[in-house]
C-alpha positions as CSV (number, residue, x, y, z in Angstrom):
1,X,21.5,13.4,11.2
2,X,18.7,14.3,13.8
3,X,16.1,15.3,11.6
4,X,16.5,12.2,9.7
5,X,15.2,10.8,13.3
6,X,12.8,13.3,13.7
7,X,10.3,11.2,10.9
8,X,9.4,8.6,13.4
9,X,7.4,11.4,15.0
10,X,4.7,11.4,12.2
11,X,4.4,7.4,11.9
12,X,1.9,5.8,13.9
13,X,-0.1,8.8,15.6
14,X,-3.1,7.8,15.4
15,X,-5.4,4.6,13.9
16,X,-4.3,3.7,10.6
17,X,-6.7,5.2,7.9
18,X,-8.2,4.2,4.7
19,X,-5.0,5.8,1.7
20,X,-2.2,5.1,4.3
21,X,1.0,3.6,3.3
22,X,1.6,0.6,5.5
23,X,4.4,-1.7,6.7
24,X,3.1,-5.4,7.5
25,X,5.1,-7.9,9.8
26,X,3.8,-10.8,11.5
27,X,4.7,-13.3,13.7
28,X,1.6,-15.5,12.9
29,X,2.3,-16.0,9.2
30,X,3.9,-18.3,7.0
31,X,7.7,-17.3,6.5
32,X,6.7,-16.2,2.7
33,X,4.1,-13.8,3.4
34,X,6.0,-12.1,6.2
35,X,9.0,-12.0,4.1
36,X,7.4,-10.3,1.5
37,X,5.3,-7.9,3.7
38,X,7.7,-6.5,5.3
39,X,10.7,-6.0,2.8
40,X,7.4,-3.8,1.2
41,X,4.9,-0.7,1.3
42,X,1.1,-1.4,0.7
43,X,-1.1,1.0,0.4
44,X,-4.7,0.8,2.9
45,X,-7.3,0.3,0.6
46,X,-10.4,-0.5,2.9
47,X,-10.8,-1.6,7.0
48,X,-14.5,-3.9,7.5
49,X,-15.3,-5.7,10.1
50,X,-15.7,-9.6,8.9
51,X,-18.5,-11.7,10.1
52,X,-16.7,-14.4,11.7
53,X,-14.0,-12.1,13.7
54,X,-14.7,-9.4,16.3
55,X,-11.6,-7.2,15.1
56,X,-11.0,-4.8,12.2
57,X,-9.7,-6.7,9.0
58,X,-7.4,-4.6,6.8
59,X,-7.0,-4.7,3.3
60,X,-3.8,-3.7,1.8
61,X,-2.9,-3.3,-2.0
62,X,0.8,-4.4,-2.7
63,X,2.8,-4.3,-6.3
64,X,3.7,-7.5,-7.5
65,X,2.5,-9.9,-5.1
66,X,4.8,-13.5,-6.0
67,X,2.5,-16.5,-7.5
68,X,3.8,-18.1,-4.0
69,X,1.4,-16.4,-2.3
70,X,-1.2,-16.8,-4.1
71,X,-3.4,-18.3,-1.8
72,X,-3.5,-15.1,0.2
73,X,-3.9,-12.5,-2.5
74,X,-6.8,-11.7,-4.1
75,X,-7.6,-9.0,-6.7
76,X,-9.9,-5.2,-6.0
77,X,-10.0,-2.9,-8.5
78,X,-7.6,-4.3,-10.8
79,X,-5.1,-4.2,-7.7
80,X,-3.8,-7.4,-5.6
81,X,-4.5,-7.1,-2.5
82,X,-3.9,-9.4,0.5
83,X,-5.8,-8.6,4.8
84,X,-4.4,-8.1,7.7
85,X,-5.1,-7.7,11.3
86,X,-4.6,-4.1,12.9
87,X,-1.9,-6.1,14.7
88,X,0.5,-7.1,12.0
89,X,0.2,-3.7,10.3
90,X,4.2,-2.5,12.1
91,X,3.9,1.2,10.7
92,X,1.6,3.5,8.8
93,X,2.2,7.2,7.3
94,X,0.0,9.4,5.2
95,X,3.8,9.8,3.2
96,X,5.4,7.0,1.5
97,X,8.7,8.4,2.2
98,X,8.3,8.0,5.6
99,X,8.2,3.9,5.2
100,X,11.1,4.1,2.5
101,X,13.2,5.5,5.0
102,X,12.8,2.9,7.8
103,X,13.2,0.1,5.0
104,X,16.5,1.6,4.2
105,X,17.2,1.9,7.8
106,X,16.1,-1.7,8.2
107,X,18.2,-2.9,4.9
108,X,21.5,-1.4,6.5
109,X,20.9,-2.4,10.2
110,X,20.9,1.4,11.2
């Protein structure tokens, strides 16, 4: 059971990078978006720096984004995509695996 704890030692090392799989939670959202964010993986598709803002904007790709939330998603590449601050992004891995496992761990209150 301790190497299953050992994975927490690869997430969040350094600054999230463009291709890195992503968990989103935030406080400052509507109860739909964060719901949906953070019950999920994205994937890091781009970080710019926006004209009206002095922080990094993030935007992450997600699968299936409900019509709900429509107003937040928009569409790169054929992908839909919705930003974030560097704030609301919770975890970040090069390896996909490593967020499936804390959503299981999450999911069963481990």
């Amino acid at each position: 059971m301790i190497t299953q704890f050992k994975i927490y030692e690869k997430l969040n090392v350094n600054e999230p990078e463009v291709g890195d799989y992503v968990i989103v939670q935030s406080n400052d959202f509507l109860v739909d978006i964060n719901e949906f964010t953070k019950n999920r993986i994205g994937k890091l598709y781009n970080i710019f720096k926006p004209l009206y803002a002095d922080d990094l904007s993030y935007t992450i790709i997600y699968d299936d984004i409900p019509k709900e939330l429509d107003f937040y998603k928009f569409k790169i590449d054929d992908e839909e995509a919705i930003s974030m601050n560097k704030e609301d992004i919770r975890y970040w891995s090069k390896y996909k695996e490593d967020l499936e496992k804390i959503l299981m761990t999450n999911k069963f209150n481990l």
